[in-house]
C-alpha atoms as an extended CHARMM CRD file, in Angstrom:
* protein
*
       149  EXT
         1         1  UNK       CA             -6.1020000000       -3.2990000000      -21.6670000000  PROA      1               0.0000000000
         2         2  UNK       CA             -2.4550000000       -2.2880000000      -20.1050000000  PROA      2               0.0000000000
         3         3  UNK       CA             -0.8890000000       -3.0920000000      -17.4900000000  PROA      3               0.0000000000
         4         4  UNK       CA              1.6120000000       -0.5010000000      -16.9620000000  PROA      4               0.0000000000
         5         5  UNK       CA              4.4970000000       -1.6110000000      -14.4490000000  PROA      5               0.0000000000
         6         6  UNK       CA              6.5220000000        1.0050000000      -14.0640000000  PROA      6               0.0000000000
         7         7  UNK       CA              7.8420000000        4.4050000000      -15.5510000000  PROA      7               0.0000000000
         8         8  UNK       CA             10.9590000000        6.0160000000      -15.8370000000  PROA      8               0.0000000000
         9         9  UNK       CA             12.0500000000        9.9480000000      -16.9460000000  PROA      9               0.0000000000
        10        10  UNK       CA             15.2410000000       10.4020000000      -18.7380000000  PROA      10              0.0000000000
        11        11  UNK       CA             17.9420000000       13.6670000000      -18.0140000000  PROA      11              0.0000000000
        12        12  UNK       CA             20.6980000000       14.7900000000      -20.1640000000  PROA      12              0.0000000000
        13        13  UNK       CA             23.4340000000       16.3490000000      -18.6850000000  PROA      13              0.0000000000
        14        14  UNK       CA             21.5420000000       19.5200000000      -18.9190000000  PROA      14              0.0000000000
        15        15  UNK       CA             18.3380000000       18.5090000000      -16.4660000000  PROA      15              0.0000000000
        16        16  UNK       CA             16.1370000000       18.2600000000      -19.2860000000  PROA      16              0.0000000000
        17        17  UNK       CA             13.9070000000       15.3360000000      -19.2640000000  PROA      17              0.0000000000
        18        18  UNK       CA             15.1450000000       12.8240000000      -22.8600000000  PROA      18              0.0000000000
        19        19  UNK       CA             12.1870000000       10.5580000000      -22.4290000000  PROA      19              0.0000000000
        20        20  UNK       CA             10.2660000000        7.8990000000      -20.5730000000  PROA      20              0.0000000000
        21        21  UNK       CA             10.1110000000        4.1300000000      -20.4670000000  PROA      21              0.0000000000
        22        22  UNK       CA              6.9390000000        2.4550000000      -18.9500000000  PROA      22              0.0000000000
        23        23  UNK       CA              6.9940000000       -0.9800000000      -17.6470000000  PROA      23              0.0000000000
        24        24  UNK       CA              3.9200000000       -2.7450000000      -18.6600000000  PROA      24              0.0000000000
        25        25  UNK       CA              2.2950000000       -6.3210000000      -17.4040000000  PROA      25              0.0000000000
        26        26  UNK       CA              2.1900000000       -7.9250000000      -20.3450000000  PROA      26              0.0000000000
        27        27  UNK       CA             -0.1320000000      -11.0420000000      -19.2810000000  PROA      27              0.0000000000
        28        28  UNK       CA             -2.7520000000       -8.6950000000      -18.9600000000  PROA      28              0.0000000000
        29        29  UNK       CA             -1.4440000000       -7.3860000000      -22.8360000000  PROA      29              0.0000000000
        30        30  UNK       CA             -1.6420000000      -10.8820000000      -24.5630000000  PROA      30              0.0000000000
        31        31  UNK       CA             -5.3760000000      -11.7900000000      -23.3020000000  PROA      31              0.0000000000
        32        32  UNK       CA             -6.8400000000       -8.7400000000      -24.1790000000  PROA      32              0.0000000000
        33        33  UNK       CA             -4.8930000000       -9.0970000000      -27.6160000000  PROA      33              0.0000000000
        34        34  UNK       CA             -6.6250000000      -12.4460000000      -27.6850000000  PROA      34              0.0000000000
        35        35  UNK       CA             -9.8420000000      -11.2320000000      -26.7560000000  PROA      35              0.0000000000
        36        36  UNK       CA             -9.5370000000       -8.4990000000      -29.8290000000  PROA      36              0.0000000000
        37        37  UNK       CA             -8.8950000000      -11.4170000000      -32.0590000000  PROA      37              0.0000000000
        38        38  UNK       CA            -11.8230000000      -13.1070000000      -30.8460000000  PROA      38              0.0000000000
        39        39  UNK       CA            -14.2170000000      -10.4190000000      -31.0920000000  PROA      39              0.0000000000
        40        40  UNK       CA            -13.2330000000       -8.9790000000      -34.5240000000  PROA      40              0.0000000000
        41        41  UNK       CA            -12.0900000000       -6.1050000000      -36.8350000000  PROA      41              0.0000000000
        42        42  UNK       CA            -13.1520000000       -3.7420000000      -33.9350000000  PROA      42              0.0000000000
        43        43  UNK       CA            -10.9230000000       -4.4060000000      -31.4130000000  PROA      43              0.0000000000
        44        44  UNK       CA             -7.9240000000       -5.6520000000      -33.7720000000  PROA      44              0.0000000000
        45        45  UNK       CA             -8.1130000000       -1.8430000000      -34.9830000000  PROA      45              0.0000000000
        46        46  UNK       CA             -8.0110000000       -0.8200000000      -31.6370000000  PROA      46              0.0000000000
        47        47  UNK       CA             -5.0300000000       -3.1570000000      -30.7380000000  PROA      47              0.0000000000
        48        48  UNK       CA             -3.5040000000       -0.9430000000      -34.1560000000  PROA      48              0.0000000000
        49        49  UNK       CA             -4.4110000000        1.8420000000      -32.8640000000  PROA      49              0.0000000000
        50        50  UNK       CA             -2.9280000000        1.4320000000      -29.1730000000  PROA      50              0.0000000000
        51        51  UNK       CA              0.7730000000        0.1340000000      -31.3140000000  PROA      51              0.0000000000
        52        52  UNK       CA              0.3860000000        3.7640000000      -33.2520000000  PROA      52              0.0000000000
        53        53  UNK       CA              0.4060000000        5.3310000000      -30.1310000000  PROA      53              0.0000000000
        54        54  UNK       CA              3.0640000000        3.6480000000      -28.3780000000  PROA      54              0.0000000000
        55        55  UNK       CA              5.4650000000        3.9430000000      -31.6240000000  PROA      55              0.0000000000
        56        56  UNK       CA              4.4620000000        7.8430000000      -32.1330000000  PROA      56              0.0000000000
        57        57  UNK       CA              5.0320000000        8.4350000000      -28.2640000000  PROA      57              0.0000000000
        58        58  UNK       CA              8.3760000000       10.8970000000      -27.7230000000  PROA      58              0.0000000000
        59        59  UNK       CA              8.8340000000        8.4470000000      -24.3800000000  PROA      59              0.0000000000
        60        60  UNK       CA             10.6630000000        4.6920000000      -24.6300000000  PROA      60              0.0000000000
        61        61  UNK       CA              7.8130000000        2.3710000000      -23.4530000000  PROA      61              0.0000000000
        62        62  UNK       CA              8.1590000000       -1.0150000000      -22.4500000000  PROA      62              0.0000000000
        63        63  UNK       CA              6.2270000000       -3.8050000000      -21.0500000000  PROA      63              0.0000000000
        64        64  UNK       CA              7.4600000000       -6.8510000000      -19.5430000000  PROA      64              0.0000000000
        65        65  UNK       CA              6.1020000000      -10.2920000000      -18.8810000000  PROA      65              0.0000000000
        66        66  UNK       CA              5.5660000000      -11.7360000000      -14.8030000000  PROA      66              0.0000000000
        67        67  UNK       CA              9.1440000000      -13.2400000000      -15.4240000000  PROA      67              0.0000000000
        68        68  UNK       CA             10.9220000000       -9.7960000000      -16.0810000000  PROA      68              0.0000000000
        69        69  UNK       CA             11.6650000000      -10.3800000000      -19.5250000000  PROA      69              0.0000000000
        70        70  UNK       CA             10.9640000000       -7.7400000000      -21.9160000000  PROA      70              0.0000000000
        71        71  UNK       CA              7.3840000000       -8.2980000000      -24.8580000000  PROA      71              0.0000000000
        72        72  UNK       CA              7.0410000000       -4.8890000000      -25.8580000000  PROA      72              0.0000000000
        73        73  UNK       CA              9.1240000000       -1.9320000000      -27.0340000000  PROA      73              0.0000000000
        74        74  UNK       CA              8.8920000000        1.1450000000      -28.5420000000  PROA      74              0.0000000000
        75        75  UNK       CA             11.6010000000        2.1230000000      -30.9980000000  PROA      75              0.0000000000
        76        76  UNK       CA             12.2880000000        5.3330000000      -28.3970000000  PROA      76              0.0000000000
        77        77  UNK       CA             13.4990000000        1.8610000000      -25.7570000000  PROA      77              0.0000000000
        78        78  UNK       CA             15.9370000000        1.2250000000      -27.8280000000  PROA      78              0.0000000000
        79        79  UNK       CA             16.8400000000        4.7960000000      -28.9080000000  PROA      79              0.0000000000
        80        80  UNK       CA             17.4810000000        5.6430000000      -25.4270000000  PROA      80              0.0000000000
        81        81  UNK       CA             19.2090000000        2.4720000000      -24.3150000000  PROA      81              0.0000000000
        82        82  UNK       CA             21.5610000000        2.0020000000      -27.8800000000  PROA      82              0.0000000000
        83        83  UNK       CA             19.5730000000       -0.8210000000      -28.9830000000  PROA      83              0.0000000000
        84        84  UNK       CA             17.5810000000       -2.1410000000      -31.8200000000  PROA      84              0.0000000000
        85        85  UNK       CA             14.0830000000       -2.0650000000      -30.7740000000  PROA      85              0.0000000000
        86        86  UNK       CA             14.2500000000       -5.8610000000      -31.4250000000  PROA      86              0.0000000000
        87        87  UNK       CA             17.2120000000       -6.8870000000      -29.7750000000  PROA      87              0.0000000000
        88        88  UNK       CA             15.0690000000       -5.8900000000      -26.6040000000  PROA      88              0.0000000000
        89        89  UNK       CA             12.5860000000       -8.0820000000      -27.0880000000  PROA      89              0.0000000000
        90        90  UNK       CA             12.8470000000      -11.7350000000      -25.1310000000  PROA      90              0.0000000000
        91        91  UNK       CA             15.7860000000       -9.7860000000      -22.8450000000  PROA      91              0.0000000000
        92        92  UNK       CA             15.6900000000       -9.4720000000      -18.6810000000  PROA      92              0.0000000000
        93        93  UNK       CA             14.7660000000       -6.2130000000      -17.6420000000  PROA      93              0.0000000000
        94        94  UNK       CA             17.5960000000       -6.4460000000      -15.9720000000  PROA      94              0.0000000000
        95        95  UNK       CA             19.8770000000       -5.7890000000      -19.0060000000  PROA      95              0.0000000000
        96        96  UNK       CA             18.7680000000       -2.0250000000      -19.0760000000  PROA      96              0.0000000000
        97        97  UNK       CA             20.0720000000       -2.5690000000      -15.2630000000  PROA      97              0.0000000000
        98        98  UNK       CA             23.2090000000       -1.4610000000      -14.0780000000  PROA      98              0.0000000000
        99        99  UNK       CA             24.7850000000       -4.5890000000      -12.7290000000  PROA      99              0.0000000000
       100       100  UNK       CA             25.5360000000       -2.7680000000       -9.2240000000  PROA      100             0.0000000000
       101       101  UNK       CA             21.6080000000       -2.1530000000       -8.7800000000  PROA      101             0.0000000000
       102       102  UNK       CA             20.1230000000       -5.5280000000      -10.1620000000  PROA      102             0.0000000000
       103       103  UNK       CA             19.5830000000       -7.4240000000       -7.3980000000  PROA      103             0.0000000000
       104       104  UNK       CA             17.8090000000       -4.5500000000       -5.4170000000  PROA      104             0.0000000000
       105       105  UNK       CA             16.0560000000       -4.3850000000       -8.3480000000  PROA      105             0.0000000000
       106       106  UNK       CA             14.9680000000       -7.8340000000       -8.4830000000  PROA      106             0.0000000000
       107       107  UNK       CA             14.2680000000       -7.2890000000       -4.7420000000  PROA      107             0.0000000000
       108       108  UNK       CA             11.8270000000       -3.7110000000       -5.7720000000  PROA      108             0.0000000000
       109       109  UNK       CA              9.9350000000       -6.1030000000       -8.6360000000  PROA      109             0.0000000000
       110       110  UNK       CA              8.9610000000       -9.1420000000       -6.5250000000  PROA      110             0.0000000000
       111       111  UNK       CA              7.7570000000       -6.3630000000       -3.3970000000  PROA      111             0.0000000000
       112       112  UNK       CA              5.6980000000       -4.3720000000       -6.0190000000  PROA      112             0.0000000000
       113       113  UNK       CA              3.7010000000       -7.7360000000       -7.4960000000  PROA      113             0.0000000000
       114       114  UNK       CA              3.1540000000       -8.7310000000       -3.8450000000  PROA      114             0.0000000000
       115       115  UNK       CA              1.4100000000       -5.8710000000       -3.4090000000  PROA      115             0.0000000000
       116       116  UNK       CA              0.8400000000       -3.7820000000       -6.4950000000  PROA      116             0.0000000000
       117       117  UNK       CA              0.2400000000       -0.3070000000       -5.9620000000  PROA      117             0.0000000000
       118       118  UNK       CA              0.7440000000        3.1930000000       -8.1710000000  PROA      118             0.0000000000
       119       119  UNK       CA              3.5460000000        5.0640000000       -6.6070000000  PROA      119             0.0000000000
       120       120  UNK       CA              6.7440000000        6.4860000000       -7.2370000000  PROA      120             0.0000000000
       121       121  UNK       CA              9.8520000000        3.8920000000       -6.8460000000  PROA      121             0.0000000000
       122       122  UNK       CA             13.0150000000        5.4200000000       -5.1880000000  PROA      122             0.0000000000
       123       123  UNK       CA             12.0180000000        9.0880000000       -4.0310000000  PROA      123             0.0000000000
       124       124  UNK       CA             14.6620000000       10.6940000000       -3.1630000000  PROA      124             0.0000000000
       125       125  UNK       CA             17.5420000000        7.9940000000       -4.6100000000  PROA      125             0.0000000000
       126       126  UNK       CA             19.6740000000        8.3760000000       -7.6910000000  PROA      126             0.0000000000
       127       127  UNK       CA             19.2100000000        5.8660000000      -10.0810000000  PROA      127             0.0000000000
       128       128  UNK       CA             20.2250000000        4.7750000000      -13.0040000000  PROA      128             0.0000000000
       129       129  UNK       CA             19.5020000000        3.0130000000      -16.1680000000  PROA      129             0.0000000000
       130       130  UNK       CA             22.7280000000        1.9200000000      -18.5310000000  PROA      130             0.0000000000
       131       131  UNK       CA             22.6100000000        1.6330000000      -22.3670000000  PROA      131             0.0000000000
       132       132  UNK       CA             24.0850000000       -0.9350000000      -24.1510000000  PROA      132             0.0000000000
       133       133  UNK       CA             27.8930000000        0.7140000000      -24.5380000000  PROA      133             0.0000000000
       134       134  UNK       CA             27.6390000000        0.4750000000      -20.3720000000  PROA      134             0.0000000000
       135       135  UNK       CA             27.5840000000        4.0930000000      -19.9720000000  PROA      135             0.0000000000
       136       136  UNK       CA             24.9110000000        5.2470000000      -17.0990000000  PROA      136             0.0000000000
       137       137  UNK       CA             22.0980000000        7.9830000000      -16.8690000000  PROA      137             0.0000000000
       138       138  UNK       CA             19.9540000000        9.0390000000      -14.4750000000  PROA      138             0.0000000000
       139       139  UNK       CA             16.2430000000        7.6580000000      -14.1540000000  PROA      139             0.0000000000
       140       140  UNK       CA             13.0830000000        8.7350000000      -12.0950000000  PROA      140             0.0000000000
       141       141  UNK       CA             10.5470000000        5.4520000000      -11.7230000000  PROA      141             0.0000000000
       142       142  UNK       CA              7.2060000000        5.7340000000      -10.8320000000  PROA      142             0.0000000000
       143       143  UNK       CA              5.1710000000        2.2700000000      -10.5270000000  PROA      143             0.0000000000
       144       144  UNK       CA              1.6170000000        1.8160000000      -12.2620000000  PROA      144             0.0000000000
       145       145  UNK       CA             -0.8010000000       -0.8230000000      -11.6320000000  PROA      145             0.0000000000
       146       146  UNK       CA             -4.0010000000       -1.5410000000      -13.7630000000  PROA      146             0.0000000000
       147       147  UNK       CA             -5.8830000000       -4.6110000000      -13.4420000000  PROA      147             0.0000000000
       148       148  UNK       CA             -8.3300000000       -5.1140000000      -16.1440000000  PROA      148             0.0000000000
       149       149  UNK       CA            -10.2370000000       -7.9060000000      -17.6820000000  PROA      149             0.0000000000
């Protein structure tokens, strides 16, 4: 039903892991949300059912749309980032970019949907994510790919 994009791990100060955020395909998201609405009380449960999860995981997970724009976030996105889960949405990925690393990261989005693969992004590299006073952590991305009808 999810596509996820891309995942990231989150580390305090202190080398513990804070959290996750998952990239998602959202195209993917929105027809199989149609297809629950289409088919009935069933699958709109399980659509429920897959939001419970998402808002009870202890990771941020996000999904964006082909254009990089940001459809879906858990409250834990905007926990980590200093936003209101809803200010997210409609946003560029980008914005939970460090301005320094966006266009390499524009460059590391179009590769991966030219030839989308599960693997980890940046092995070996420090990156970052920044919140929404500007202030930087580190990151670890791995990419995820799932087609499905």
């Amino acid at each position: 039903m999810y596509t996820p994009r891309s995942s990231e791990a989150f580390q305090a100060g202190d080398n513990k892991i804070d959290g996750l955020v998952v990239w998602l395909k959202t195209d993917l998201i929105y027809r199989a949300m149609d297809d629950a609405r289409k088919s009935g009380d069933a699958l709109q449960r399980s659509e429920s059912t897959v939001r419970a999860l998402l808002e009870s995981a202890a990771q941020a997970i996000l999904a964006i749309n082909a254009d990089g724009r940001l459809v879906l976030v858990n409250d834990m996105v905007g926990k980590m980032f200093g936003y209101n889960a809803d200010q997210l949405i409609g946003q560029p990925l980008e914005l939970l970019v460090p301005k320094d690393a966006q266009s390499r990261h524009r460059e590391h989005h179009k590769a991966f949907f030219a030839n989308p693969r599960n693997r980890p992004m940046g092995m070996g590299l420090d990156l970052e994510g920044q919140r929404k006073d500007g202030s930087r952590f580190p990151i670890e991305v791995s990419l995820n790919y799932i087609d499905t009808s």
